[in-house]
C-alpha positions as CSV (number, residue, x, y, z in Angstrom):
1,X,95.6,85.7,216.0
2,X,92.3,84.3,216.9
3,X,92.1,82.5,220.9
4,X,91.7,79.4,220.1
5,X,93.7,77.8,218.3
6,X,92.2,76.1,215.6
7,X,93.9,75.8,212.5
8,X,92.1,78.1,209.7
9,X,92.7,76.1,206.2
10,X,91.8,78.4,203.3
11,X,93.0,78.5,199.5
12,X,93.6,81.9,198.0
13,X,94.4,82.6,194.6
14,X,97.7,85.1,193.6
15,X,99.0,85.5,189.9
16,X,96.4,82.8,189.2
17,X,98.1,79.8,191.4
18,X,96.3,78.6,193.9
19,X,97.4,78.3,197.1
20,X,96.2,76.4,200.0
21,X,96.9,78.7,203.4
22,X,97.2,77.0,207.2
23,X,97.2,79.5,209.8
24,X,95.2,80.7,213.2
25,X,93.8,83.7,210.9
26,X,90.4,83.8,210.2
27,X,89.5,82.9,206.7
28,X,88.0,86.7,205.7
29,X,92.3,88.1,206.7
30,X,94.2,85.4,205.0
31,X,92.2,86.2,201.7
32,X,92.7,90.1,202.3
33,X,96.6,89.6,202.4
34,X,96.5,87.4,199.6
35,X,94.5,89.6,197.5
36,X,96.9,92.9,199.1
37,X,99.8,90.1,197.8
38,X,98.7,89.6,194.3
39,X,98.2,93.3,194.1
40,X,101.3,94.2,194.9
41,X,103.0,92.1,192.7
42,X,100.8,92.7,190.1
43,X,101.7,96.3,190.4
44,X,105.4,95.7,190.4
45,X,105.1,93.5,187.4
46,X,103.5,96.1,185.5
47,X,106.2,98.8,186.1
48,X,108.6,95.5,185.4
49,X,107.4,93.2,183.1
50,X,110.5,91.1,182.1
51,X,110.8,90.1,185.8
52,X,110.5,86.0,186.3
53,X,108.1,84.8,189.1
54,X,110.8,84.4,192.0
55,X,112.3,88.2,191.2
56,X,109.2,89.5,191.4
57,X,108.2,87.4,194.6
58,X,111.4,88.7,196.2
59,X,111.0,92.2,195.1
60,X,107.4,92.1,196.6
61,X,108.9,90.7,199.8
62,X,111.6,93.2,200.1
63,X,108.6,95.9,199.5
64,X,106.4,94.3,201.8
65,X,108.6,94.3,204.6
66,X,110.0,97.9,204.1
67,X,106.4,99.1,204.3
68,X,106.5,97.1,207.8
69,X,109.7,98.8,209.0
70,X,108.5,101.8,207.8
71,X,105.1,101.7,210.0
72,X,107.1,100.6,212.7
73,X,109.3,103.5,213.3
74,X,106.4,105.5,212.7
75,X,104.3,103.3,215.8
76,X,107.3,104.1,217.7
77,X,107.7,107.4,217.1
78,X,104.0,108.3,217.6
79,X,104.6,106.2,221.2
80,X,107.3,108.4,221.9
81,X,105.4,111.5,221.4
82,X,102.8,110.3,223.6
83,X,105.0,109.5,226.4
84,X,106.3,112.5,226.1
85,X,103.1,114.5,226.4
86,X,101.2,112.3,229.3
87,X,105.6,112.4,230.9
C-alpha cells in the first residue's frame, strides 16, 4: 500500500465489464490484477465453457486464493529454512 493515503480511483476492464476500482494501490497494480483476473478466468472458462459468470467468478476466487495459501506455506517454509541455517 502506498504511504499516503490517498484514495487511487481507477476503472479496469475484465470479461469486458467495466469496473470502477477504489483502493490505496497505485493505478499501474490495480490494472495488473485485473488484467491477471480476467486472465484467469478467461482460462477457466475456456477449459469450462458452460460455466455462468458467478461459477466462474467463484471458481477463479477459490483458485486465486489457493495460489495464495500455496505461496504462503512456501514463504514460511523458506523462513524456516533460513532460521534454521543463521540458528
Amino acid at each position: 500500500m502506498t504511504q499516503n493515503h490517498d484514495k487511487t480511483r481507477v476503472t479496469v476492464e475484465i470479461r469486458n465489464r467495466s469496473y470502477k476500482i477504489v483502493g490505496e494501490e497505485d493505478a499501474s497494480h490495480v490494472r495488473l490484477v485485473a488484467s491477471l483476473v480476467d486472465q484467469k478466468m478467461r482460462e477457466i472458462q475456456e477449459m469450462n465453457p458452460q460455466l455462468d459468470t458467478t461459477s466462474l467468478a467463484v471458481l477463479t476466487a477459490i483458485n486465486a486464493m489457493n495460489d495464495y495459501l500455496k505461496l504462503k506455506e512456501d514463504y514460511a517454509t523458506m523462513l524456516g529454512s533460513i532460521k534454521r541455517e543463521r540458528g
